[in-house]
Each structure stands twice: as C-alpha cells, then as structure tokens.
C-alpha positions as CSV (number, residue, x, y, z in Angstrom):
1,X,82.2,85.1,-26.8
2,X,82.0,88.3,-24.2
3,X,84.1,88.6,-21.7
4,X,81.2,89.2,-19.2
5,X,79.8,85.8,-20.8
6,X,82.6,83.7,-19.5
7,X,82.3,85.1,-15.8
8,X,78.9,84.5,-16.0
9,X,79.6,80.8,-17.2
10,X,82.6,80.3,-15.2
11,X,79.9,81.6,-12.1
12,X,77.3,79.3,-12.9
13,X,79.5,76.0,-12.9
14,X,81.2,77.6,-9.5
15,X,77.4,77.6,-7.9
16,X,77.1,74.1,-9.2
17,X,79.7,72.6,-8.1
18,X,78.9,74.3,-4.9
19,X,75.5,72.4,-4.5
20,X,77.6,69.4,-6.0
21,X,80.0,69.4,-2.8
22,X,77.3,70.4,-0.6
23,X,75.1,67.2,-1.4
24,X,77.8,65.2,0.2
25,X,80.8,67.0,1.9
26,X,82.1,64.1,3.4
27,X,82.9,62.7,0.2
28,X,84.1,66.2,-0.7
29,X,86.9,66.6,2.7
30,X,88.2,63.1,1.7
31,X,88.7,65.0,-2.0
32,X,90.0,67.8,-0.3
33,X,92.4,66.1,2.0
34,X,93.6,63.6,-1.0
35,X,94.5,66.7,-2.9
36,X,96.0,67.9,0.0
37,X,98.2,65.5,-0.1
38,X,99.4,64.8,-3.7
39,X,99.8,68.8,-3.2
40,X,102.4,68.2,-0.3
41,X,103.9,65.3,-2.2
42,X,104.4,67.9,-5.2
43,X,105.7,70.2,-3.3
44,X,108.1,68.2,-0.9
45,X,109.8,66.9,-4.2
46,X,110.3,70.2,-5.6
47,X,111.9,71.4,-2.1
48,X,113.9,68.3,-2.0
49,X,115.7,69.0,-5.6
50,X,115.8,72.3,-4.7
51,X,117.2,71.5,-1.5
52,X,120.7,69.7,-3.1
53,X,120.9,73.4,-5.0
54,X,121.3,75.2,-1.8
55,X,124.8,77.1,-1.0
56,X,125.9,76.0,2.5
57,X,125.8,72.8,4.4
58,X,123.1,74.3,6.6
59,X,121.1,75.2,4.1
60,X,120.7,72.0,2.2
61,X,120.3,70.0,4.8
62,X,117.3,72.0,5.9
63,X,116.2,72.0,2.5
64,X,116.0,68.6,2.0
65,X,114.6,68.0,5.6
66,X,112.3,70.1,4.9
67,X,111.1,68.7,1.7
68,X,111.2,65.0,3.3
69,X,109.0,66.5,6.3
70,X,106.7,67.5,3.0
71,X,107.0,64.1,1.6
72,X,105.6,62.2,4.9
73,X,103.0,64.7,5.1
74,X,101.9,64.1,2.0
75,X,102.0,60.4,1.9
76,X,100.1,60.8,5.2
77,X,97.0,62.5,4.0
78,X,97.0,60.3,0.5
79,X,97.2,56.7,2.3
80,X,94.9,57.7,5.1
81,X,92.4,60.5,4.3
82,X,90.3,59.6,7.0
83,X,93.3,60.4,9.5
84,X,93.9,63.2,7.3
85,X,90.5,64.8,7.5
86,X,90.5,64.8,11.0
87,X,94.0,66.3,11.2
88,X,92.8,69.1,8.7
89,X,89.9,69.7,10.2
90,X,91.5,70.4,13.6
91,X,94.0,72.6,12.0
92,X,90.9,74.8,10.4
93,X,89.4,74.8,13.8
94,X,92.6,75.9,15.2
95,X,92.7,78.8,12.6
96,X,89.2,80.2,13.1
97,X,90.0,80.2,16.9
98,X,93.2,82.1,16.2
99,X,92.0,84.5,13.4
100,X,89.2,85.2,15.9
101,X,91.3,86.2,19.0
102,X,93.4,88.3,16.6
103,X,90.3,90.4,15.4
104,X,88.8,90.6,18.4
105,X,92.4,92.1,19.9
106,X,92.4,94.3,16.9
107,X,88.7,95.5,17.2
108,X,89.5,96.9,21.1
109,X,92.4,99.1,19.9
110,X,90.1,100.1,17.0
111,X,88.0,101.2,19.9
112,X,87.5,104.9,19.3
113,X,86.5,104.3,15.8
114,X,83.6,103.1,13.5
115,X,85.2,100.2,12.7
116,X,85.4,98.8,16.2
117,X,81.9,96.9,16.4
118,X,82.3,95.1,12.6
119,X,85.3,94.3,14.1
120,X,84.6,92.8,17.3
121,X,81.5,90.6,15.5
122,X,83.5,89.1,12.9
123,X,85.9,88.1,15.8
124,X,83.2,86.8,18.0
125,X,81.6,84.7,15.2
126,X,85.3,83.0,14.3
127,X,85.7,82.7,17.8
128,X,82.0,81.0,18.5
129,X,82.3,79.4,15.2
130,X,85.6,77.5,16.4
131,X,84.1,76.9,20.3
132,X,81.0,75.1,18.1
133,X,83.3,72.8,16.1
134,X,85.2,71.7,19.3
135,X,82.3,70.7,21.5
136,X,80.6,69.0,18.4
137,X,84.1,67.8,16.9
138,X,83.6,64.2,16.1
139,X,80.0,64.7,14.7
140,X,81.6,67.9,12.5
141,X,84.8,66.9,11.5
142,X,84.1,64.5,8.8
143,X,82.5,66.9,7.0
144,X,83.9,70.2,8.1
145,X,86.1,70.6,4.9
146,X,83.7,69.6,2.4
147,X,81.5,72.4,3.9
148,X,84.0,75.0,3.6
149,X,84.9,74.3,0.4
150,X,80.8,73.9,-0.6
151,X,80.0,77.3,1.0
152,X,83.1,78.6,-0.6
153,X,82.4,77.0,-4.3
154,X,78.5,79.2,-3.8
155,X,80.5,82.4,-2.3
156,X,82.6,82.4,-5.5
157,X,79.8,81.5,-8.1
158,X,77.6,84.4,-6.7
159,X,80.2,87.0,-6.6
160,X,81.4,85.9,-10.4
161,X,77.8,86.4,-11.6
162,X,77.4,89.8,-10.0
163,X,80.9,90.6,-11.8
164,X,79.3,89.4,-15.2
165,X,76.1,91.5,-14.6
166,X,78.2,94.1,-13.9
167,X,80.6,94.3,-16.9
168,X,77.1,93.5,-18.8
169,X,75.5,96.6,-17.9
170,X,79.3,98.8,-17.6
171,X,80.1,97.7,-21.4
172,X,82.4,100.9,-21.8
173,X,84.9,99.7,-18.9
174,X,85.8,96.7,-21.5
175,X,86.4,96.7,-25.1
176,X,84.5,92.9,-25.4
C-alpha cells in the first residue's frame, strides 16, 4: 500500500471518529477523563518505583510523594468521572484563560509589527472563549472535553487527508 494511502486512511477514520465523539461528547469527556485517570495511575506507579531509585533522602521521598499524589489523582478521576470531568473541564477553562492573557501580552509588545493583530485575535478569542465557558459552566462542562477532543479528532482527520493529497500529487518527495 502507498504511503500517501495510509494518511489518507488513517484521516478518514480520524474524521470519523470525530463525528463519532461529536454525536455524544458527554459520553466522550467521561472517556476522556477515565483515561485520564488510568493515565495518572500509570504514571504514579512508574514515579513511585522510580522514586525508591532516587540518590538522596530528599529525593526519594519526593519521588514517591509525588508518585502517591499521581496515584490519588488517578484513582480520583477513574472512581468518579463525573467529579473528574468537572475538575478537567475547569482546568481547560483555566488554560484558555491563561494561554489568552499570555498572547494577548505578547501581541502588544509585537506592536510595531505585522504580527501584532493575528496576535491580539487569537488572544481575545481564548480569552472570550474561556469568559463563555465560566458564565455557562454547569450547562458546558459536561461536555466541554468531549467537544475538544471531537473538534480535535475532525482538525486531525482533515489535515491528514490534505497531507495524503499532497504526497499523491508530490510522488517524487517519497520513494512509495
């Protein structure tokens, strides 16, 4: 098979899956936030064995706190995904806000240049985007991460076509 065939494939399942999630992101965040969680269970396990390899006192116990910390969180999110989506879902809000504010701090010292008003729009959509969220929290939140990762499922899916359709028509770039 060409290698601009499997993009294309691998984009078409990515845009169905996307209208997959989309049809019911609720069901979708309490996916997400499960995975979330056996994710932070994985990974609080690993930091607690790597934790008793630590050199120094200090060190270890911080390791392993650390990886315990981990452990709750992830136990969290797995036994109560509803809690869990709403935690998640505040975080995200939290980090649109803040990745707003930041570009639209950056866009006024990009003042003087081109890249000022790009700037200064994506900033005031994040920022707008996160002020929407918080006023409509509790009607948004439930499926706020199913969305995201819906929008983000038919985001990847159309940019992996146009990569197949590219390499299609650009054959002497690849050998396949």
């Amino acid at each position: 098979m060409k290698i601009w065939v499997k993009w294309l494939v691998l984009g078409v399942l990515s845009l169905a899956f996307g209208i997959f999630v989309l049809a019911n992101p609720v069901a979708a965040s309490i996916a997400v936030t499960t995975l979330a969680g056996i994710m932070f269970i994985l990974a609080g396990a690993f930091q607690v064995f790597g934790g008793f390899g630590e050199d120094g006192i200090f060190a270890k116990i911080l390791g392993i706190a650390l990886g315990i910390l981990m452990l709750f969180l992830g136990l969290s999110l797995t036994l109560h995904p509803l809690e869990g989506m709403i935690s998640l879902a505040t975080l995200v809000t939290i980090l649109f806000a803040a990745s707003g504010i930041t570009r639209l701090i950056s866009a006024f010292q990009m003042q003087k240049t081109s890249f000022f008003w790009p700037m200064l729009i994506s900033g005031a959509f994040s920022v707008i985007l996160a002020g929407y969220i918080v006023a409509n929290f509790f009607e948004i939140a439930p499926s706020l991460l199913g969305l995201l990762l819906g929008i983000e499922l038919l985001l990847n899916g159309m940019g992996l076509i146009i990569l197949a359709l590219f390499l299609r028509t650009n054959k002497n770039l690849i050998n396949n």
